[in-house]
C-alpha positions in Angstrom: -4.1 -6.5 6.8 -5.9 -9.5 5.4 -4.6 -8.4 1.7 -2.3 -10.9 0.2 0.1 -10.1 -2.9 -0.9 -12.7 -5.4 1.1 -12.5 -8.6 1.8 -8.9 -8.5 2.5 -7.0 -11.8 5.0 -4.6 -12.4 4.0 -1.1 -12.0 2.7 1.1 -14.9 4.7 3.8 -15.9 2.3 5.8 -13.9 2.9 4.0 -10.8 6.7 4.3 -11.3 7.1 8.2 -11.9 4.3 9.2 -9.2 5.0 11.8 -7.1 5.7 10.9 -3.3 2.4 9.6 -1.6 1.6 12.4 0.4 1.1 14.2 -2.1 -1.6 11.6 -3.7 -5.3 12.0 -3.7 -7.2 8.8 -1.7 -9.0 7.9 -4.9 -5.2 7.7 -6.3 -3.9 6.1 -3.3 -6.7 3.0 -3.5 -6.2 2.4 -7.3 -2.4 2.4 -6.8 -3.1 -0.4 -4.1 -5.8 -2.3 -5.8 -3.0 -2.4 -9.2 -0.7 -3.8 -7.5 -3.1 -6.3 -4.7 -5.4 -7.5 -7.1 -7.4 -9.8 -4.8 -8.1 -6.2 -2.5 -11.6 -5.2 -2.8 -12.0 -1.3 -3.1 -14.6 -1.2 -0.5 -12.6 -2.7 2.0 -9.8 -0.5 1.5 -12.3 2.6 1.7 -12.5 1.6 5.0 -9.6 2.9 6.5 -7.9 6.3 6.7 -6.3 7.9 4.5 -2.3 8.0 6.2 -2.8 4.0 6.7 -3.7 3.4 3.0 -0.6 5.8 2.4 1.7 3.8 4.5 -0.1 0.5 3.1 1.0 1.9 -0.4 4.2 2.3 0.6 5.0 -0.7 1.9 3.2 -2.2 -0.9 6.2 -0.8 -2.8 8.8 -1.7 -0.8 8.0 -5.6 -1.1 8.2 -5.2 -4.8 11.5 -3.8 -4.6 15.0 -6.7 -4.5 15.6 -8.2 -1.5 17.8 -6.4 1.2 16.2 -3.3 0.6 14.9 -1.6 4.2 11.8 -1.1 5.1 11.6 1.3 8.7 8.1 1.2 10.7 7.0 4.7 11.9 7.9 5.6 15.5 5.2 4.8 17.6 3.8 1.8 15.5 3.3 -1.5 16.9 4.6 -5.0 15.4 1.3 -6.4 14.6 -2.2 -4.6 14.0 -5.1 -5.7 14.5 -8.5 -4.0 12.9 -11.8 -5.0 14.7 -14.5 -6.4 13.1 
């Protein structure tokens, strides 16, 4: 994804206590996304499906977590994505 994390801020209290991400609505999912990537555009993100903002999300989270913490890509997903014009 062309999003970069530029100066990230620590996630609301919201963010922090929120239920596992399935279990999010899309709407949720994109403002959780656009908190934490603030140089995302919401109409770009509307753009894909719903399970790839979910796993965006969640590696979204992961990166803000310390180093050495694990991040495991879903069986079946390639190294490097490419979205099409």
């Amino acid at each position: 994804m062309h999003a970069t994390i530029a100066n990230a801020p620590s996630l609301s209290a919201r963010t922090a206590t929120s239920p596992s991400t399935e279990r999010l609505e899309r709407e949720e999912i994109i403002e959780m996304i656009a908190e934490i990537n603030q140089g995302v555009g919401r109409v770009w993100l509307e753009s894909f499906p719903t399970e790839e903002l979910r796993q965006y999300l969640a590696h979204l989270e992961l990166v803000l977590e310390p180093r050495g913490t694990v991040w495991i890509r879903r069986p079946g997903a390639p190294a490097i994505e490419r979205k099409a014009a």
